[in-house]
FILOTOR-557762 format. One record per atom (N, C-alpha, C): residue in three letters; x, y, z. Coordinates in pm, whole numbers, padded with zeros to 5 digits, always signed. Layout:
! FILOTOR-557762
alaXYZ
...
END
This chain:
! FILOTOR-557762
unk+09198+04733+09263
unk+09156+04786+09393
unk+09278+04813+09482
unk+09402+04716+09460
unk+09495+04704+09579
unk+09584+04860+09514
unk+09608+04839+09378
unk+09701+04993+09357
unk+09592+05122+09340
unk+09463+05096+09356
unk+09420+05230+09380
unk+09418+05286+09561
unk+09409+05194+09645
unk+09467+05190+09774
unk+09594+05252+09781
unk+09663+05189+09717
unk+09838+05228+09705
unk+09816+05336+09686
unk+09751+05395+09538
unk+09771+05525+09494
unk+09702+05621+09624
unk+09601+05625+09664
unk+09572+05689+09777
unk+09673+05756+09888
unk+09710+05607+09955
unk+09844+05607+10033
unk+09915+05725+10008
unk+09996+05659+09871
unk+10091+05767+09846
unk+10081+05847+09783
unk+09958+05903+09733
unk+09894+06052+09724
unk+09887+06140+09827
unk+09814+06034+09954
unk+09805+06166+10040
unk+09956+06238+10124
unk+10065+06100+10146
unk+10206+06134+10206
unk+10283+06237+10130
unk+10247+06177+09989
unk+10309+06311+09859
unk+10270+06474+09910
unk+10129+06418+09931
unk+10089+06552+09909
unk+10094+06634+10055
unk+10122+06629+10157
unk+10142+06638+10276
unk+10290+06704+10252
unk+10369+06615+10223
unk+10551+06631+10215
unk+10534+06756+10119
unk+10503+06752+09961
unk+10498+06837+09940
unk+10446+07012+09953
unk+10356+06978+10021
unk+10316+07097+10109
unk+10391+07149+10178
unk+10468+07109+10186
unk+10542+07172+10311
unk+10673+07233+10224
unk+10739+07167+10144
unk+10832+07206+10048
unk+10796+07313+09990
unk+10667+07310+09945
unk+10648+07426+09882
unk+10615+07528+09988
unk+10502+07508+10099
unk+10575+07632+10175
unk+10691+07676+10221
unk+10752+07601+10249
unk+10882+07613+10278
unk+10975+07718+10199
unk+11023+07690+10043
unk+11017+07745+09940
unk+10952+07899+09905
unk+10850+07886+09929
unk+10772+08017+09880
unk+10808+08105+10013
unk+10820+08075+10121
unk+10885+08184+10274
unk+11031+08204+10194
unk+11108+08111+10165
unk+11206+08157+10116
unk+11242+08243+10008
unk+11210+08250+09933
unk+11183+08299+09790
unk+11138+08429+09857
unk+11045+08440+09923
unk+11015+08566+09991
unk+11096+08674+10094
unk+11172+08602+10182
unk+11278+08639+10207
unk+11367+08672+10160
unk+11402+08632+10052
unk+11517+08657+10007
unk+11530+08767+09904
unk+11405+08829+09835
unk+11345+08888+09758
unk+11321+09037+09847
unk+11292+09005+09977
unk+11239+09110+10061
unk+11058+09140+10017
unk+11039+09054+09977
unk+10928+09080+09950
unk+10815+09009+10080
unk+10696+09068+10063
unk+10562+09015+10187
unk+10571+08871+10127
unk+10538+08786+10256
unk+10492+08643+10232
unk+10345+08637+10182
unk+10274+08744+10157
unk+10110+08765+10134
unk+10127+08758+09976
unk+10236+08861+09916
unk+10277+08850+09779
unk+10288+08743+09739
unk+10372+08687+09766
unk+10440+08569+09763
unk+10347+08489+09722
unk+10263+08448+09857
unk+10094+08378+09853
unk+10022+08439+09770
unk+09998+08515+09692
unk+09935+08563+09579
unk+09982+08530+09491
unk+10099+08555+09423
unk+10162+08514+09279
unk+10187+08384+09259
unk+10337+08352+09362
unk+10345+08214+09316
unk+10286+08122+09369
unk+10240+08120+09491
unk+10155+07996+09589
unk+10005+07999+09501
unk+09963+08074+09481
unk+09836+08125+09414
unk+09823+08101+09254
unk+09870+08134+09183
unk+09898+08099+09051
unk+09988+07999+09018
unk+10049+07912+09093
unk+10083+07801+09091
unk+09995+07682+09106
unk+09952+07728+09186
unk+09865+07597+09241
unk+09703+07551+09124
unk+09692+07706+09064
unk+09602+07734+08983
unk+09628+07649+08868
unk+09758+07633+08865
unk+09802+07572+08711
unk+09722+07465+08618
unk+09664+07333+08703
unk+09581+07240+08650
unk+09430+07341+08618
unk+09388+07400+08679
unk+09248+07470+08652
unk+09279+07531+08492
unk+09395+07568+08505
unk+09460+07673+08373
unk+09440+07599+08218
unk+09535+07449+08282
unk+09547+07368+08189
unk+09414+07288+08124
unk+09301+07294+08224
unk+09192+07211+08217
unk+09093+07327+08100
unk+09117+07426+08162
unk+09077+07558+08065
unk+09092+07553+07885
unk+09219+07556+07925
unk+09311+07542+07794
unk+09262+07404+07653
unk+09308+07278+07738
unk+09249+07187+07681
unk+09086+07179+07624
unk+09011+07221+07710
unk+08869+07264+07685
unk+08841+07312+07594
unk+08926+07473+07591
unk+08911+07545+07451
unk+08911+07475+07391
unk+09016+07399+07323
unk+09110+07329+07187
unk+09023+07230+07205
unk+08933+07136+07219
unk+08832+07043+07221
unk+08683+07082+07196
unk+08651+07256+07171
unk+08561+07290+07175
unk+08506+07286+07229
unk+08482+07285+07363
unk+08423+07321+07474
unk+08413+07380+07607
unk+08497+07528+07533
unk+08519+07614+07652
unk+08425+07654+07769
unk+08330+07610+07759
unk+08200+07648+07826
unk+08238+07583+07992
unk+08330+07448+08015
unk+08392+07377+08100
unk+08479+07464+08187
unk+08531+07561+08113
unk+08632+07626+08190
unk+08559+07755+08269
unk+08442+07791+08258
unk+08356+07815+08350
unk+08336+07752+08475
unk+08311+07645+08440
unk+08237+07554+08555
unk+08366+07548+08660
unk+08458+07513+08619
unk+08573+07475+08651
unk+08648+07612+08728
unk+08649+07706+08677
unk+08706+07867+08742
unk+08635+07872+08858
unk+08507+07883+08830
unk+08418+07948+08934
unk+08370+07837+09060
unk+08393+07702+08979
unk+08337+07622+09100
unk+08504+07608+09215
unk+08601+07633+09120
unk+08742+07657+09187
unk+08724+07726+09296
unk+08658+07851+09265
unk+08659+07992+09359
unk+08584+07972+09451
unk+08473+07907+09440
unk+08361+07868+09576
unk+08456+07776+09658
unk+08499+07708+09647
unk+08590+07621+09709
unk+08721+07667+09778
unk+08782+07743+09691
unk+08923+07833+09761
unk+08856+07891+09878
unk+08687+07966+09873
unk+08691+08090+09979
unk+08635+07994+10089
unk+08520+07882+10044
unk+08446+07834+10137
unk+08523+07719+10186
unk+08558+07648+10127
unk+08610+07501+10206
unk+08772+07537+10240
unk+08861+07619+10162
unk+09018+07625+10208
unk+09015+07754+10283
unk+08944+07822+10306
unk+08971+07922+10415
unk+08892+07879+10559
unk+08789+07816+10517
unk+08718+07712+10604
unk+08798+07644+10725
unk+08867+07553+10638
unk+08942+07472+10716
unk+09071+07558+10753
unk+09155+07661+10718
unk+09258+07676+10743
unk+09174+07744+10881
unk+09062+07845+10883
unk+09018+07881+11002
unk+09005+07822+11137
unk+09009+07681+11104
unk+08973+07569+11197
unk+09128+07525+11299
unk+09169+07536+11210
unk+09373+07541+11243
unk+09413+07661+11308
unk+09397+07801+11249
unk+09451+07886+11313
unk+09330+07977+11270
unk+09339+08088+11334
unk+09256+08224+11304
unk+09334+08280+11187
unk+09191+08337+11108
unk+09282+08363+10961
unk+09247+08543+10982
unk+09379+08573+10983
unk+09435+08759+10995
unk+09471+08804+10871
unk+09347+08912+10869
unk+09379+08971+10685
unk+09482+09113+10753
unk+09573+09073+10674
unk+09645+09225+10672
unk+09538+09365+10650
unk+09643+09461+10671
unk+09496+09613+10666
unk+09575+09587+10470
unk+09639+09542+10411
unk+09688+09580+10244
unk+09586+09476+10214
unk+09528+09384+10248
unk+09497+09304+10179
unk+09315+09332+10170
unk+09300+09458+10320
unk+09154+09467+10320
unk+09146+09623+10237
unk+09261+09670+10185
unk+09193+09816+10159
unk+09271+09803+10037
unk+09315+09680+09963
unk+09346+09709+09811
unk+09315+09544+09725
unk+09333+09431+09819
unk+09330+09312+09720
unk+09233+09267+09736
unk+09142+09280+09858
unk+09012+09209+09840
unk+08880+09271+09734
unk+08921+09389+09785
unk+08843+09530+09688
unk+08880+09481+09546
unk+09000+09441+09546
unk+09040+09379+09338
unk+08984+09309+09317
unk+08951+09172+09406
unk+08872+09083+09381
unk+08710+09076+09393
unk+08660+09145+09485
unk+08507+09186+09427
unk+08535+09277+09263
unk+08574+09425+09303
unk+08607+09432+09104
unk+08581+09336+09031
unk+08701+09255+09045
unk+08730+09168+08885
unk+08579+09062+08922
unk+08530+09063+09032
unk+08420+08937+08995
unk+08326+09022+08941
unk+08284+09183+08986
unk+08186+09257+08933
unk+08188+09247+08738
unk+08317+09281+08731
unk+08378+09303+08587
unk+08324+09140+08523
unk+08310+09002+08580
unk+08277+08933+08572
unk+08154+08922+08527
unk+08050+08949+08605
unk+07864+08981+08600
unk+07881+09042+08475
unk+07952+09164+08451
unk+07936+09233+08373
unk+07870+09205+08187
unk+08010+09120+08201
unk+08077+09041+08074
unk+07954+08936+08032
unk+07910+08866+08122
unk+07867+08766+08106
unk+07681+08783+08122
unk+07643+08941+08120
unk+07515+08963+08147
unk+07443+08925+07994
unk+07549+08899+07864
unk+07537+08849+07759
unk+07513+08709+07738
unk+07549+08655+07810
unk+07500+08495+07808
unk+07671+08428+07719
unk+07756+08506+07685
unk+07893+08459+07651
unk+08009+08563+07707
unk+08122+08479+07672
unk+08253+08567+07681
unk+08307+08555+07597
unk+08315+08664+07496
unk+08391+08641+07373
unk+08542+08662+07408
unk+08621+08697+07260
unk+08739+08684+07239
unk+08802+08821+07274
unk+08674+08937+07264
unk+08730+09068+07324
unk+08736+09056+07467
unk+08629+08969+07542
unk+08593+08987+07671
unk+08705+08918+07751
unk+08756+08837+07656
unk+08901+08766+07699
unk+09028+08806+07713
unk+09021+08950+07609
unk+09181+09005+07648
unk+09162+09103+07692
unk+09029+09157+07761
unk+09007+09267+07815
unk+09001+09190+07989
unk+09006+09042+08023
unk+09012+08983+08098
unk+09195+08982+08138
unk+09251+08913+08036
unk+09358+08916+08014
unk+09475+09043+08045
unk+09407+09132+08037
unk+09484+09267+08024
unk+09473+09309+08186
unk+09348+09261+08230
unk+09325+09327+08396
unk+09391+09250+08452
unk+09414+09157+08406
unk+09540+09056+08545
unk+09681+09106+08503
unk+09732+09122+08413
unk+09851+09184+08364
unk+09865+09371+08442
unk+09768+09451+08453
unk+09708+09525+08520
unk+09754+09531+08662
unk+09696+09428+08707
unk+09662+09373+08844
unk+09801+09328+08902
unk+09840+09249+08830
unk+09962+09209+08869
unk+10099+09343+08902
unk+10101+09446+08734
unk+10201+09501+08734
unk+10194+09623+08878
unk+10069+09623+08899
unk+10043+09671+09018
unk+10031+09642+09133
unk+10038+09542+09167
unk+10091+09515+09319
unk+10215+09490+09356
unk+10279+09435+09218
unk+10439+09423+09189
unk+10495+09560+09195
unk+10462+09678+09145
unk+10527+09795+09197
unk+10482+09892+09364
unk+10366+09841+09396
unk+10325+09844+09548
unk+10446+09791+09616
unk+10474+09646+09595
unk+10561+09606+09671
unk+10713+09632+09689
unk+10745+09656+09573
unk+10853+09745+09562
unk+10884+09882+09637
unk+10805+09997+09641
unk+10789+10099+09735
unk+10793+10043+09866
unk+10697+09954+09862
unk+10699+09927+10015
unk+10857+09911+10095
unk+10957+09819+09984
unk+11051+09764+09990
unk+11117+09873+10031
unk+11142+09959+09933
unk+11242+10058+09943
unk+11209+10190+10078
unk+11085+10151+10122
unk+11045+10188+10241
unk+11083+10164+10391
unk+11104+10035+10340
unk+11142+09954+10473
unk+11312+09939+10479
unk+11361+09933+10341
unk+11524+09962+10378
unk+11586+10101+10387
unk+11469+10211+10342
unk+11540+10278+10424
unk+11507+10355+10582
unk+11380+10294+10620
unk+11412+10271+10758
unk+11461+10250+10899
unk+11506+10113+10829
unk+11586+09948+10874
unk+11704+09998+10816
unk+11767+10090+10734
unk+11892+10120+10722
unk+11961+09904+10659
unk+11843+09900+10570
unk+11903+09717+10505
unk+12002+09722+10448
unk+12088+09832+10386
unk+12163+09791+10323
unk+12306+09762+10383
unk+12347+09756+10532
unk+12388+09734+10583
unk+12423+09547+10632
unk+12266+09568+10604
unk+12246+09407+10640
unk+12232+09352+10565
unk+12216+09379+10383
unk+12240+09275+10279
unk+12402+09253+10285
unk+12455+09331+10314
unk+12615+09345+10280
unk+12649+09238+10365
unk+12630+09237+10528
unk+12644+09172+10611
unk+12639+08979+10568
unk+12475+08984+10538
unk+12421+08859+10534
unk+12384+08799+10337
unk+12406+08946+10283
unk+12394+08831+10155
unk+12433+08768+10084
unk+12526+08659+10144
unk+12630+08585+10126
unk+12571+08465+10133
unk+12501+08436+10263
unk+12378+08323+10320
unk+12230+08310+10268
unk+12230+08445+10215
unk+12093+08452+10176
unk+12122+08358+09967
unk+12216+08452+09909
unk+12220+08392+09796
unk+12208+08231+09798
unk+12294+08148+09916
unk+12289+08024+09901
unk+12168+07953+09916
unk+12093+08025+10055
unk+11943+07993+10029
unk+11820+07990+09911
unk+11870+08072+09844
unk+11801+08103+09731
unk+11755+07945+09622
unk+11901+07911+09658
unk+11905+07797+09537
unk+11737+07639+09567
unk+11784+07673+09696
unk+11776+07587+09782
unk+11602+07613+09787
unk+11561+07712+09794
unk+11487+07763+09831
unk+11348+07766+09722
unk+11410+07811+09582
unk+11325+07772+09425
unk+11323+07642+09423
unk+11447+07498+09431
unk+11409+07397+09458
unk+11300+07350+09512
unk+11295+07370+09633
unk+11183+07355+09714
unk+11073+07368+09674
unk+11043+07547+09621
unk+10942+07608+09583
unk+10828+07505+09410
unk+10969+07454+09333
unk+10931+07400+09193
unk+10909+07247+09186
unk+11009+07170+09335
unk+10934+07017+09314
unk+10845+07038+09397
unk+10869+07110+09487
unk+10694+07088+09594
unk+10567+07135+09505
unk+10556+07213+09431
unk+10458+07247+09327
unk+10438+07142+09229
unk+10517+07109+09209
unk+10521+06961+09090
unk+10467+06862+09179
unk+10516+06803+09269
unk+10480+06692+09363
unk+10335+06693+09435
unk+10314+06855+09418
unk+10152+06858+09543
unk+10052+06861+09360
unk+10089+06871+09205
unk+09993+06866+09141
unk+09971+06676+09101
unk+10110+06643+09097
unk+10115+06507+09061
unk+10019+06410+09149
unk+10056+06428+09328
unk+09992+06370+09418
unk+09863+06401+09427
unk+09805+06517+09417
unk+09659+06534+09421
unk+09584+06446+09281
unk+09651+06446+09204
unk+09568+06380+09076
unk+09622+06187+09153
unk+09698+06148+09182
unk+09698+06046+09220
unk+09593+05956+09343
unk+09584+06095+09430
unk+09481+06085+09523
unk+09346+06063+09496
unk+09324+06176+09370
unk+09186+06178+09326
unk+09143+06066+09260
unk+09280+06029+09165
unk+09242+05859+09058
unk+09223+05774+09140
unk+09280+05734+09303
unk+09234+05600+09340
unk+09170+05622+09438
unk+09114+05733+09469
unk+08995+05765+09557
unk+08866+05700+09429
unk+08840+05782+09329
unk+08718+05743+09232
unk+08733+05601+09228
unk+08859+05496+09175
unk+08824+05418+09158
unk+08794+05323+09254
unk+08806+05362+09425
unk+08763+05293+09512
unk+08639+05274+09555
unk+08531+05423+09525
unk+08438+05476+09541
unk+08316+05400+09402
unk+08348+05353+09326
unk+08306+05354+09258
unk+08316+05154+09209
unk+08409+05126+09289
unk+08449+04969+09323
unk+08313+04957+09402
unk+08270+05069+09515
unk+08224+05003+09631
unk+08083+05106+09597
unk+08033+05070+09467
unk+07941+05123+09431
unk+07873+05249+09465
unk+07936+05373+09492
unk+07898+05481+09537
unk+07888+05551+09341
unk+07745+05647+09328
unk+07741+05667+09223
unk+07824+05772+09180
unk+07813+05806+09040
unk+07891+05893+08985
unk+07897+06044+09051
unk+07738+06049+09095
unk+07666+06155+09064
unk+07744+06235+09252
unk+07802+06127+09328
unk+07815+06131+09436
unk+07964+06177+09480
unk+08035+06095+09365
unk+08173+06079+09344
unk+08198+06216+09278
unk+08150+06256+09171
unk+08152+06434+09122
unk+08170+06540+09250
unk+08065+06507+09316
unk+08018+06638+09415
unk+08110+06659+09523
unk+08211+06505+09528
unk+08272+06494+09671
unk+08420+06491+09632
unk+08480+06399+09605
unk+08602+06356+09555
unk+08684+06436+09429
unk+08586+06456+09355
unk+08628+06533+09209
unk+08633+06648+09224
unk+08538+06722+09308
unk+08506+06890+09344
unk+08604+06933+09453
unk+08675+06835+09567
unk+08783+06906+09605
unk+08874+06850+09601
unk+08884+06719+09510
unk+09021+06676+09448
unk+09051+06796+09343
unk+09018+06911+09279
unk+09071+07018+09190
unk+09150+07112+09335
unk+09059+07115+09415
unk+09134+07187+09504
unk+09214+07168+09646
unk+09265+07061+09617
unk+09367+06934+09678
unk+09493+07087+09679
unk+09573+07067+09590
unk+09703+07163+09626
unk+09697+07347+09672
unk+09552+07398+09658
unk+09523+07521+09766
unk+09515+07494+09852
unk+09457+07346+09890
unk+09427+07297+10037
unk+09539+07242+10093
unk+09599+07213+10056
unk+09720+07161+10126
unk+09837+07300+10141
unk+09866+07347+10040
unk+09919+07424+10086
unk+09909+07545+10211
unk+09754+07554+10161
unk+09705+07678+10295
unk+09683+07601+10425
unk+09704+07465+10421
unk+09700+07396+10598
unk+09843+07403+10635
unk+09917+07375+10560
unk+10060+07389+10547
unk+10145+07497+10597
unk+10084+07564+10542
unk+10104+07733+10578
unk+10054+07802+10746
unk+09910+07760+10725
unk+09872+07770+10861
unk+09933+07722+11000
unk+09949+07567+10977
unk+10035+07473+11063
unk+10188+07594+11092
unk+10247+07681+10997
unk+10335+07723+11051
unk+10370+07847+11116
unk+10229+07938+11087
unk+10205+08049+11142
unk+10242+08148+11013
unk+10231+08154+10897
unk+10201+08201+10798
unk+10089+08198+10742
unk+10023+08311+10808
unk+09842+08334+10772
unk+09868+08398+10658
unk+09961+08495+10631
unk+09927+08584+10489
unk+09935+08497+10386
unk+09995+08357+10376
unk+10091+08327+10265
unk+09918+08227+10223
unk+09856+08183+10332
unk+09726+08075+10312
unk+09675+08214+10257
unk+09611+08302+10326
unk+09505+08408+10255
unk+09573+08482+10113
unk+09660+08515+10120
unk+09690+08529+09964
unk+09680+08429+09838
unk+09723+08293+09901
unk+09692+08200+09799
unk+09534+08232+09770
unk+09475+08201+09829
unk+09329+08210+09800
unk+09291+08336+09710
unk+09322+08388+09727
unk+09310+08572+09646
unk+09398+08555+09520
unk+09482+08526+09553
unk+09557+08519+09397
unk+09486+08389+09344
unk+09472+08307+09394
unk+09408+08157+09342
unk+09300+08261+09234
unk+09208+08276+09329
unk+09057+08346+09288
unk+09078+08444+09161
unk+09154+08527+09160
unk+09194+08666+09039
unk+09269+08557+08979
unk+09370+08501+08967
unk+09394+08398+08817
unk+09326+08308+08780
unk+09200+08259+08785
unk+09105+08188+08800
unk+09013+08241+08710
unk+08955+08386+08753
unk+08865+08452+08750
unk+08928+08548+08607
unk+09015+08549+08553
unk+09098+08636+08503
unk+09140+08583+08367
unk+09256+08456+08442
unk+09316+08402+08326
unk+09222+08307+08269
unk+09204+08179+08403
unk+09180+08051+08327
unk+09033+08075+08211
unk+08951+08182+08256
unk+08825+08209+08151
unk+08886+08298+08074
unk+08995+08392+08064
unk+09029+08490+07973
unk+09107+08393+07855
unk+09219+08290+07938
unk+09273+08229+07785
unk+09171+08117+07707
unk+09056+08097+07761
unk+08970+07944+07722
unk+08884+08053+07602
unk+08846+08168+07666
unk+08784+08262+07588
unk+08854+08342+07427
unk+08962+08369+07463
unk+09084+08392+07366
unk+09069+08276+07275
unk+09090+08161+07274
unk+09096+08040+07232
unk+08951+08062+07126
unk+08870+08005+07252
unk+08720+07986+07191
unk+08615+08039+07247
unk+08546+08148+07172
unk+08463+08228+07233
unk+08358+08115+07314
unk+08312+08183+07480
unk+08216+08047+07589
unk+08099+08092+07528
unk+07994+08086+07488
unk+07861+08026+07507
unk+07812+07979+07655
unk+07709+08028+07723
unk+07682+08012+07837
unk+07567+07883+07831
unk+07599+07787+07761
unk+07499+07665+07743
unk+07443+07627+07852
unk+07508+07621+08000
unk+07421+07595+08107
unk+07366+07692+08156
unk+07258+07731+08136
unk+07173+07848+08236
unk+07204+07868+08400
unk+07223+07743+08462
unk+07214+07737+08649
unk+07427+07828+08651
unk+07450+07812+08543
unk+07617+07936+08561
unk+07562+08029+08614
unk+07466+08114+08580
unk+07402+08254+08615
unk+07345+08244+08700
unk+07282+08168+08700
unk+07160+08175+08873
unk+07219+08082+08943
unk+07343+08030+08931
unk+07381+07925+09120
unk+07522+07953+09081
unk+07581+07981+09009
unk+07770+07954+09094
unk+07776+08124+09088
unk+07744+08144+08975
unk+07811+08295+08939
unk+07745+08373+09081
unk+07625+08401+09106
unk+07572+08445+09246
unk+07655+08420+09352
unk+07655+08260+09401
unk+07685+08201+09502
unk+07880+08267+09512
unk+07940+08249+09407
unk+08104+08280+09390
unk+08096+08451+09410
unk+07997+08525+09390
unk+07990+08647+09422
unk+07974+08706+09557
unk+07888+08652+09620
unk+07812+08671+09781
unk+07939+08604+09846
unk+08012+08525+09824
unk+08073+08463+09902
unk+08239+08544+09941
unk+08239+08605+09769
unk+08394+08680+09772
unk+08349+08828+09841
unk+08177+08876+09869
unk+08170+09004+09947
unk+08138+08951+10066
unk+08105+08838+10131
unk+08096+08786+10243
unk+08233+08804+10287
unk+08308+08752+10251
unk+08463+08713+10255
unk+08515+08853+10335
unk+08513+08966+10248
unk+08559+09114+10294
unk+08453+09155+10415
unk+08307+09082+10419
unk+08281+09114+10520
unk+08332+09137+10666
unk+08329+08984+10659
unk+08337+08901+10721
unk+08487+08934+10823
unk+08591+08990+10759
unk+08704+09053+10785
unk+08715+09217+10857
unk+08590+09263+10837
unk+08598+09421+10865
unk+08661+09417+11021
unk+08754+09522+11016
unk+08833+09507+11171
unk+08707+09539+11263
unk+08729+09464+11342
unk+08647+09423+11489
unk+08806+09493+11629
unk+08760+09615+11700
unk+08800+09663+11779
unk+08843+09522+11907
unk+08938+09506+11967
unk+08973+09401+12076
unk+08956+09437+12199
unk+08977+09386+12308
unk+09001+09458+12422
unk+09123+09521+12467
unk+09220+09471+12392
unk+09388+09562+12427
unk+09383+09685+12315
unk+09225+09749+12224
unk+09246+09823+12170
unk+09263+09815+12056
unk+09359+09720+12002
unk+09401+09693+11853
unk+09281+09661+11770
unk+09287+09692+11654
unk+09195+09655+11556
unk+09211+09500+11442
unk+09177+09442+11464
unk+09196+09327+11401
unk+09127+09251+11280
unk+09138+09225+11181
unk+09126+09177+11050
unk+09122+09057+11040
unk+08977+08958+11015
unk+08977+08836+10990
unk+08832+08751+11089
unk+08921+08644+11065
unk+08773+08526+11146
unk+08847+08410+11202
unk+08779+08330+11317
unk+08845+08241+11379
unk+08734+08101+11352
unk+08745+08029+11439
unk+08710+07917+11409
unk+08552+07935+11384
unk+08462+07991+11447
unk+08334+08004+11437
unk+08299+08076+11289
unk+08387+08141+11266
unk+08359+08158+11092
unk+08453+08080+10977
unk+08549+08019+11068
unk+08576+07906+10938
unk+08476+07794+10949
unk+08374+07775+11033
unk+08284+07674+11076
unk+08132+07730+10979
unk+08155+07809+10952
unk+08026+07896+10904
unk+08037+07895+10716
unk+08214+07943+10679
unk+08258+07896+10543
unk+08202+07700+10502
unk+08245+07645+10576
unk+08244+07474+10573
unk+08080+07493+10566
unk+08024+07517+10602
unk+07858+07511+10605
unk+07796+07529+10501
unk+07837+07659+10430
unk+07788+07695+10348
unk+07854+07583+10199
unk+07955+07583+10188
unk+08001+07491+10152
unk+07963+07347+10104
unk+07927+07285+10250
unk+07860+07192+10193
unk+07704+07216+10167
unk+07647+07321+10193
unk+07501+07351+10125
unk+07476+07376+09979
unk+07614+07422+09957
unk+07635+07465+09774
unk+07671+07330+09763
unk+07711+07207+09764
unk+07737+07080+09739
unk+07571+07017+09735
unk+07498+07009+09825
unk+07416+06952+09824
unk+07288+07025+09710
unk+07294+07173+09724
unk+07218+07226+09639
unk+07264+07163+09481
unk+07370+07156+09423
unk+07438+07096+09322
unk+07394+06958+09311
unk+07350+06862+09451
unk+07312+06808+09395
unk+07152+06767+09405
unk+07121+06812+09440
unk+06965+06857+09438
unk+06922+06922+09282
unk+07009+06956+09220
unk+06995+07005+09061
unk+07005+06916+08998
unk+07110+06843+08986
unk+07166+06742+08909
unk+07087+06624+08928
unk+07015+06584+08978
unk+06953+06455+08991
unk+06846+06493+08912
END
């Protein structure tokens, strides 16, 4: 009892410190690259953080029971949009860029449509996996050359090459400094969240709270412990793109890889029926809610603005915990 306390403790300080390293890190890396901090928050904040979902995938396959890495993707994704955009809303107002409402959110309804699609079969085979596989490779090589134009847009504008000459002397040293940051804070926020989660259960479960309770609460956003930390992290510093990209990139490598390589592996079988009628729905409505929910709303100084403030990160958390309780209203 006393070192699952401990482990708590210093799960949650880990995971706090590391949050911040890794944002820290990923602004840098971004800077220094010239690249958007939204990118940034898509690839590596986003597919980093994804990594345990990946691995949980993976292992699944090779144990024969890829059918897990379903549950696990998609119950990921209800959670990235509803509870970590939720709460980051609660912190700051979350501002979708106009790139993120007229090309990445649009990818991500796609790839969930392309999703329904696949799976109107009751499996995902081994084709449906590298045809999964191929759209994130797709996806990727294409926003990676978006951003590039953009780049070469903006220096020659800004007339940058003036100012790499100037300053990239300071910038190279940052760099070092900067992937550091970016690779133990990623290491440290996956280590600490699993530390958090082990002596949370075994406290919960000391003090007789059931399994069935401990699943729905502790286990369901102990997976999404390092999106959540990072996107409060982020928020706390006034980097909204870098929280909303994580979530988007979270969601498309999720949605992409972690079922495209479990599928590759070992063709899924849709053995639980409630996949189709409660997450797959619910992870759908929620990622076109999401773009709704964002459509620019005219201000009074005129400007057009992209996103939701606290009354709709209050509205994400709701729903949230209604898909928790409906889950467990099944399960019993």
């Amino acid at each position: 009892m006393i070192l699952s306390i401990v482990a708590i403790v210093v799960g949650l300080v880990l995971l706090v410190w590391s949050a911040d390293w890794f944002v820290d890190g990923a602004v840098g890396v971004a800077h220094f690259f010239g690249m958007s901090t939204f990118l940034i928050g898509m690839v590596i904040v986003g597919f980093g953080t994804s990594a345990p979902e990946m691995v949980v995938s993976v292992l699944s396959a090779l144990n024969d029971t890829p059918q897990l890495a379903l549950g696990n993707a998609y119950g990921s994704n209800i959670a990235n949009i509803a509870l970590i955009l939720g709460v980051t809303a609660l912190i700051i107002p979350v501002v979708v860029q106009k790139q993120a409402m007229s090309r990445d959110i649009p990818i991500l309804i796609a790839m969930t449509v392309l999703t329904v699609f696949l799976l109107i079969d009751g499996n995902v085979s081994r084709m449906d996996g590298i045809v999964l596989l191929l759209a994130f490779v797709a996806i990727m090589a294409f926003n990676i050359m978006s951003e590039l134009r953009q780049k070469r847009k903006r220096k020659k504008s800004a007339a940058a090459d003036d100012l790499d000459s100037e300053y990239g002397s300071a910038e190279k040293v940052s760099i070092v400094r900067s992937s550091l940051l970016l690779l133990m804070g990623l290491l440290l926020l996956i280590v600490s969240s699993r530390m958090l989660v082990w002596g949370a259960v075994n406290v919960a479960q000391a003090l007789g709270v059931s399994d069935l309770l401990i699943g729905l609460t502790i286990v369901a956003v102990g997976t999404s412990l390092p999106e959540l930390a990072s996107s409060i992290a982020a928020a706390r510093r006034g980097e909204n793109d870098l929280a909303v990209g994580n979530v988007i990139g979270s969601n498309i490598f999720n949605t992409l890889v972690v079922v495209g390589l479990a599928s590759v592996i070992a063709p899924i079988q849709v053995a639980d029926p409630e996949v189709m009628s409660r997450d797959v729905p619910i992870m759908s409505a929620l990622t076109l809610f999401l773009f709704l929910i964002c459509i620019p709303v005219k201000k009074k100084n005129g400007k057009r603005v992209s996103g939701f403030g606290r009354i709709g990160g209050a509205l994400f958390l709701s729903l949230y915990v209604a898909y928790l309780v409906l889950l467990g209203i099944q399960t019993v």
